[in-house]
C-alpha positions, 0 to 999 in steps of 0.5 A: 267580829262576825260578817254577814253577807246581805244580797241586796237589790240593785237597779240601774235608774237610766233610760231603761230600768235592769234588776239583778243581784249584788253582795252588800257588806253588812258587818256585825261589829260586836260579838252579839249578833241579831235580835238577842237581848234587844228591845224596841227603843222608845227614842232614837238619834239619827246622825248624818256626818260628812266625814271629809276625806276619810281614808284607811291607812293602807295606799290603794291608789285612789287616795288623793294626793295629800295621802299617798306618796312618800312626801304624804304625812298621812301614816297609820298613827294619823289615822288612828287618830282620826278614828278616834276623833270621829268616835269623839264627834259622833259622842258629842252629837248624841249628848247634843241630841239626846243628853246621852253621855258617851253614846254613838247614835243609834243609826249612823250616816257617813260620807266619804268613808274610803271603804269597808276596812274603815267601818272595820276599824272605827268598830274594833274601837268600840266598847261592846256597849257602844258598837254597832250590830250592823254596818252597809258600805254601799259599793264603791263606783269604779275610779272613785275614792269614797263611798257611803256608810249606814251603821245601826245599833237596829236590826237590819230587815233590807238593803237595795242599792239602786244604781244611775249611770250618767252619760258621761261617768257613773255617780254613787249609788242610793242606798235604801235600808230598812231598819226594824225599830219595831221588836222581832215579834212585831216588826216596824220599819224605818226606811233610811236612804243615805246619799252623796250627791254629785259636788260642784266641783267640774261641768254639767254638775247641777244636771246630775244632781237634777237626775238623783233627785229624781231618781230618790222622788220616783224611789219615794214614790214608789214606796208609798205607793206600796207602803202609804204609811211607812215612816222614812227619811232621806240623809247625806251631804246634797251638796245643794241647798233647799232653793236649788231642789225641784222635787223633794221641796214637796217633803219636809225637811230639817231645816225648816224646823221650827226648834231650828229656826227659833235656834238660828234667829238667835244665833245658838245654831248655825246656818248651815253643816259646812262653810265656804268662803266665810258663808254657812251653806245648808248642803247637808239635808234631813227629808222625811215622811210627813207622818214623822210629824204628826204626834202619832207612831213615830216622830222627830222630837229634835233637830240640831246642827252640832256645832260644839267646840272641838268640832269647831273652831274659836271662830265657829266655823268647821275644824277641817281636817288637814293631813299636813298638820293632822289637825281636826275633824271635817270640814262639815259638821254632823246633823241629827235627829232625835226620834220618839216613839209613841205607845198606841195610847198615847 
């Protein structure tokens, strides 16, 4: 396995706006590295996937309570375990998404990753075919047990991480990267902005999250004021649905699709990525660039909720994970998209 070290930008989004420069993992997972043998894909499946408290084997402290102690169940034959379920789900997401058997995505999105040695793990799992060449853990925020993860079969062009401090407590970073689907000759970029915002769970939550989104609108603006054609999206678990936006309802999203809504009007989608208190909750969200719909370059073919036993349960709901009994997968379920791209006479 080789690593290479990416100096990303960061900025801190308050009052006042600091730039500096920061070290970003970007993990090469497989033994070939770079652009060799690659060749611009003509479709691309992009996966987002709370993963539901995925945390290493090793007890660093910040573990919550069901996985550290001596009464805990967790070990490292458990985990173990859970690495190769998620390698299992992220299978069936890509057959759902693309018809691909026993294929990872190409562009990966996961929440609540405890940190780097997970990305290192799920990885060393992986056969040569199926891994991944670059990996971006986002720093993880002091205190806090989980970060984000972007892992890409596409060479990595960028990474800035842009930071917002609250009054009250710092929340997870945006994390902004850009992906060369072009070729090495031919660049072309597609900006990925993976997010996890600010639960629910405590006060005063609705208002931090009204500060991330505006922070990812104002990033979306200053993209396109810079580059008006560039294709992006922006993934993660919101933890909010569509109604509660005020500012990122002026882009198109996932949900709205019209292959997901044929779908949900006859009960082959559900209506939502997580469950709580029996009600589907739409929390997990695609954005993306209206030029990813316009038949030309670059488009989104296909949007789908996996919602595919064992992922689910008898009922349909989300198989959570329980470290007591070591049973199932998350308590979220994957959503994905399948890209294609268009030759120029097309």
């Amino acid at each position: 396995m080789r690593i290479k070290r990416i100096r990303a930008l960061v900025s801190i989004a308050a009052l006042a706006v600091f730039l500096f420069f920061i070290p970003i993992s970007c993990i090469g997972c497989s033994t070939v590295f770079g652009f060799s043998s690659w060749e611009s894909p003509k479709t691309l499946s992009l996966v987002s996937y709370n993963t539901q408290t995925f945390f290493d084997a090793i007890e660093d402290g910040q573990e919550f309570n069901g996985f550290k102690g001596s009464k805990s169940r967790w070990s490292p034959e458990r985990y173990k375990v859970r690495l190769n379920r998620l390698r299992e789900a992220l299978m069936i997401a890509t057959e759902a998404l693309t018809g691909d058997i026993n294929s990872l995505p190409d562009i990966l999105i996961l929440q609540e990753i405890e940190g780097e040695r997970v990305i290192n793990d799920f990885c060393r799992q992986l056969s040569r075919k199926e891994n991944y060449n670059y990996a971006v853990i986002t720093p993880i925020e002091k205190n806090a047990a989980f970060t984000t993860a972007l892992l890409s079969k596409l060479p990595i062009l960028d990474v800035f991480i842009h930071r917002l401090h609250t009054e009250k407590e710092s929340v997870r970073p945006l994390c902004e990267v850009w992906i060369n689907i072009g070729s090495e000759e031919y660049p072309e970029p597609l900006v990925v902005f993976s997010t996890h915002w600010k639960s629910k769970l405590g006060k005063n939550t609705a208002e931090i999250r009204r500060m991330q989104e505006k922070q990812v609108f104002q990033k979306i603006q200053e993209l396109k004021k810079t580059n008006p054609d560039i294709h992006y999206v922006i993934c993660g678990d919101f933890n909010q649905p569509l109604e509660e936006f005020d500012l990122l309802t002026e882009l198109p999203n996932s949900w709205n699709r019209c292959e997901y809504l044929r779908a949900l009007s006859v009960n082959a989608q559900p209506g939502g990525s997580f469950c709580y208190k029996g009600n589907w909750q739409a929390i997990d969200h695609i954005f993306y660039s209206e030029n990813l719909s316009d038949n030309t370059g670059l488009d989104i073919e296909h949007f789908a909720v996996i919602a595919i036993p064992p992922l689910i349960t008898s009922a349909g709901k989300p198989n959570a994970y329980s470290v007591f009994s070591g049973k199932g997968y998350s308590d979220h379920l994957p959503i994905g998209v399948r890209l294609k791209k268009y030759n120029s006479e097309e």
